[in-house]
C-alpha positions in Angstrom: -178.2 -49.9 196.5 -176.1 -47.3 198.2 -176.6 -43.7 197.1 -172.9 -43.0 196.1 -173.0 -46.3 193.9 -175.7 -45.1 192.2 -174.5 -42.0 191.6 -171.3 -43.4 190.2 -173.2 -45.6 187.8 -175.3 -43.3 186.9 -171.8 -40.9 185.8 -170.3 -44.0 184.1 -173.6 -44.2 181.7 -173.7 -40.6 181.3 -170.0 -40.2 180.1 -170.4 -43.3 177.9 -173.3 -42.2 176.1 -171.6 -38.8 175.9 -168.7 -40.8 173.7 -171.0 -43.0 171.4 -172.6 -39.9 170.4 -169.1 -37.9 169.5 -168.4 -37.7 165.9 -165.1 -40.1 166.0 -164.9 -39.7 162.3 -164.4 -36.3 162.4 -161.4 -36.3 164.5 -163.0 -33.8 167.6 -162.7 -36.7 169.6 -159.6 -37.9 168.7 -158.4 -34.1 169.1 -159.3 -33.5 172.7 -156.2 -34.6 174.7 -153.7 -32.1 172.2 -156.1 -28.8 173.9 -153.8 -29.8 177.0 -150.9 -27.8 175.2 -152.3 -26.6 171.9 -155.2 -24.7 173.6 -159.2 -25.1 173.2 -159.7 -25.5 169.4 -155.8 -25.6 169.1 -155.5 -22.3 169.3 -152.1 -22.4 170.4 -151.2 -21.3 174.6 -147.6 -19.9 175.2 -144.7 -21.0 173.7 -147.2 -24.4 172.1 -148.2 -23.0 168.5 -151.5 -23.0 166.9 -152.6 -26.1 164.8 -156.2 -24.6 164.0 -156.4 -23.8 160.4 -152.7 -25.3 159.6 -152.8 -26.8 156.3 -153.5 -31.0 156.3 -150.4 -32.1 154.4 -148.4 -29.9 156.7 -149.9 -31.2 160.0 -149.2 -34.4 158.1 -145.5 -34.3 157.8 -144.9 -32.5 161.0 -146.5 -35.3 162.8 -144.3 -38.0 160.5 -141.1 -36.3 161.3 -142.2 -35.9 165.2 -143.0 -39.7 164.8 -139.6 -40.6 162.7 -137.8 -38.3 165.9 -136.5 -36.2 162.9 -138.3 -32.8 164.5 -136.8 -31.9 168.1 -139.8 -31.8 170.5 -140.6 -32.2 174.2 -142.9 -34.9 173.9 -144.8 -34.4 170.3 -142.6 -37.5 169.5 -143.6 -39.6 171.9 -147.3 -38.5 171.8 -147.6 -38.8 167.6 -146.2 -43.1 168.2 -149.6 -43.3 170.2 -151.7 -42.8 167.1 -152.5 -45.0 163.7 -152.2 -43.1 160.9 -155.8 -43.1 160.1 -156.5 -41.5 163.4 -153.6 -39.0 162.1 -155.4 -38.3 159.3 -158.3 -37.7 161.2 -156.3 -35.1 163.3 -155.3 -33.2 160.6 -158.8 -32.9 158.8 -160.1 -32.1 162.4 -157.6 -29.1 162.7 -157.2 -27.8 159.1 -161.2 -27.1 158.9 -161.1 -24.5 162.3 -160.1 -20.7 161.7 
């Protein structure tokens, strides 16, 4: 077996284990891709507010009206049609319980 093979299997089992042993259910997962623009921990970066610490019902009904295109965004509406709304809940538990 050639060495870079290997080495590419090896990273493939590595990563996969990695995911089995995030918490899915407590939305950190689900919650990495929005650090792109929200900022580590959604912290907020720039002109992209902070979600950490924002109140569940109101991350709820932001993400329903960016869902419903009734809140003007860049691409919050397109992002938010990607997700159930379980893994929406999940989001907004996730982000209300950081500081």
């Amino acid at each position: 077996m050639n060495a870079r093979f290997h080495r590419a299997a090896m990273t493939a089992v590595l990563l996969a284990a990695g995911a089995a042993q995030a918490e899915p259910s407590s939305g950190l997962l689900l919650a990495q891709p929005c650090a792109g623009c929200h900022g580590q921990d959604g912290a907020g970066q720039g002109a992209t507010p902070a979600i950490a610490g924002l109140d569940r019902e109101a991350f709820l009904e932001a993400w329903a009206a960016f869902r419903a295109d009734a809140r003007p965004a860049t691409v919050m509406n397109r992002i938010t049609k990607g997700y159930t709304e379980e893994e929406a809940a999940l989001l907004a538990d996730h982000f209300a319980s950081l500081q």
